[in-house]
N, C-alpha and C positions, 0 to 999 in steps of 0.2 A: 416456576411461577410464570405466569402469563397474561397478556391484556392492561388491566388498567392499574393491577398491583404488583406489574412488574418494577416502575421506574418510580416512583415512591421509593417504595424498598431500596432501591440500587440507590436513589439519592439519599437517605439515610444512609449507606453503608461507603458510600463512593470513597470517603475520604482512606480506609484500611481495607478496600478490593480490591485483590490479587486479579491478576487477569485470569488463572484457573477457575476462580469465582465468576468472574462475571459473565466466562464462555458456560461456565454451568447455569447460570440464570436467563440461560436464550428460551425464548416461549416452545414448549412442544411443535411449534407450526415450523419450525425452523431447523427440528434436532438436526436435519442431514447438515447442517449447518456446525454443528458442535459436532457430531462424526468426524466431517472434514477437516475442522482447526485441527483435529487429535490426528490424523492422517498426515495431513499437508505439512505441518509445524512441528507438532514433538516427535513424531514417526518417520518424516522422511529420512532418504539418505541419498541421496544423489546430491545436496550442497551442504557444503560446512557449515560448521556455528556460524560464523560470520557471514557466511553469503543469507543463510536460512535468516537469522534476527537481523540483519541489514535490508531485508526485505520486507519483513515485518511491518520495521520504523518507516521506511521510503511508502508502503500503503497504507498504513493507518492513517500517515499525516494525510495522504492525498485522500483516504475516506472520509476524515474530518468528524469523524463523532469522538466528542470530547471524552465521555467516559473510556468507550475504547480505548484512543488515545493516551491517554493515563497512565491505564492502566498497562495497555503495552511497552510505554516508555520505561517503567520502571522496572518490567522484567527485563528487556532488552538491553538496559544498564549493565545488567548480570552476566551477558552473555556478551558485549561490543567493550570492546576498549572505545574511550574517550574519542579517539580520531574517527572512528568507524561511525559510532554516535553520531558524529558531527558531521561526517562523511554522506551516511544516509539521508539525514535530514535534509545535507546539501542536496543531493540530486531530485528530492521531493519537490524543492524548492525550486531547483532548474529547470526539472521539465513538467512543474505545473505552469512556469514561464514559455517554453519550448513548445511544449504542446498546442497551446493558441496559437501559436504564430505562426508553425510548418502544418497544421493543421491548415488555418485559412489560405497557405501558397501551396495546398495540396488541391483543396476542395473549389476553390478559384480557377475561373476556366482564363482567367488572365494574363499570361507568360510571362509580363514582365515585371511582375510581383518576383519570380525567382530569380532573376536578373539584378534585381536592387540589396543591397547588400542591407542586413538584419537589422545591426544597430544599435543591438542590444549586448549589454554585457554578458559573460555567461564563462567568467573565470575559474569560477567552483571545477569546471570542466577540468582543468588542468592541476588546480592547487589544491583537490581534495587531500592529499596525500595517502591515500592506500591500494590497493592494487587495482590497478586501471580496469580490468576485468569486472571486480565486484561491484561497480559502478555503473558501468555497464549494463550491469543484469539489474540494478536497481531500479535504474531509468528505464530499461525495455519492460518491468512492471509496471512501474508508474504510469506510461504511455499508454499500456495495456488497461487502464484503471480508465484513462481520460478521452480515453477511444483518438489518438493519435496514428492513424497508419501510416502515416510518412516515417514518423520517429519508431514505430514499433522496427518499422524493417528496416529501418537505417539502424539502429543499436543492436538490431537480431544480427542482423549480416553480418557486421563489426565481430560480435561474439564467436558467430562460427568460424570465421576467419582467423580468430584468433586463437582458434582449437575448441572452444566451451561449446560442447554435446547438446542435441537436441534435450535432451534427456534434461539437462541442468537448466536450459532455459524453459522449458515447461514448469518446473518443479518451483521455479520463482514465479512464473506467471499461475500456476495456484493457487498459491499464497494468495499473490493479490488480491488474485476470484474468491477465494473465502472471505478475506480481512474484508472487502468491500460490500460484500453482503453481510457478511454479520453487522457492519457502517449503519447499511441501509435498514436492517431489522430491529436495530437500539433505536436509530432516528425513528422509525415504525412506531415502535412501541411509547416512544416518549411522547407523540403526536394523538397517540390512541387514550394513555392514561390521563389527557387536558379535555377526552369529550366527556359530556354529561351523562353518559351511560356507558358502560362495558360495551365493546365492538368484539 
């Protein structure tokens, strides 16, 4: 389904769509799009269950389309323990904070914007409790989502440093590149099915 009888539809169904539904009901203009979640997500193997659907949860929030969202949250349940859940959400939540603010002391030809100290809370850093690593890679997503290059290569470096393979941090920053355009192609379609004609 595509155009203006896509999101109609999805809203009639939203409340019992599985998220394999709802990557099936991406418009034709978009399949590389449903290609890639089948690639990136069920297919990869360079991260574990838990780095893979931890990554998931950290960009869906940060794409912010509600169905998505949902829908992902609920598979993702299946796949994270409670702390991890809670885990992921946390770091969406930190470096959609994080990102503004080393962003603007990146993009500032100011000096002594880095000189003053943040100010901000950002304890999740420490008390998530799960493997410091997978946190890591959730954040250098999310930064990868919100276009942060200060925070991409501050959490990338962190990562290599601490052994995690080119290879494993691409495979999370995939993810993200899918989950955010599919974001961008529900938001697409739901914006197209409010005009008075088929687009």
């Amino acid at each position: 389904m595509g155009g203006a009888y896509f999101l109609p539809w999805l809203a009639r169904k939203r409340n019992n769509m599985n998220l394999d539904a709802l990557i099936d009901a991406i418009p034709s203009y978009a399949k590389d799009l449903k290609l890639n979640f089948s690639s990136v997500v069920r297919q990869q193997t360079d991260l574990n269950e838990r780095q893979a659907w931890g990554t998931v949860v950290a960009s869906v929030i940060t794409s912010r389309n509600q169905d998505l969202m949902m829908a992902a949250l609920d598979e993702a349940a299946t796949h994270l323990t409670p702390e991890a859940l809670h885990a992921a959400k946390g770091a969406a939540a930190i470096m959609g904070m994080n990102n503004i603010f080393y962003r603007f002391l990146h993009l500032s030809s100011n000096e002594k914007y880095r000189t003053m100290r943040a100010g901000l809370r950002m304890n999740i850093i420490r008390t998530h409790g799960i493997d410091p690593l997978d946190f890591e890679l959730w954040s250098t997503a999310v930064s990868a989502i919100n276009g942060c290059g200060a925070c991409v290569d501050s959490h990338e470096k962190i990562l290599r440093e601490k052994g995690v393979s080119e290879e494993k941090i691409l495979a999370a920053v995939r993810i993200a590149s899918v989950i955010h355009a599919i974001a961008v192609v529900l938001d697409a379609e739901k914006v197209m099915a409010q005009q008075p004609a088929a687009v």
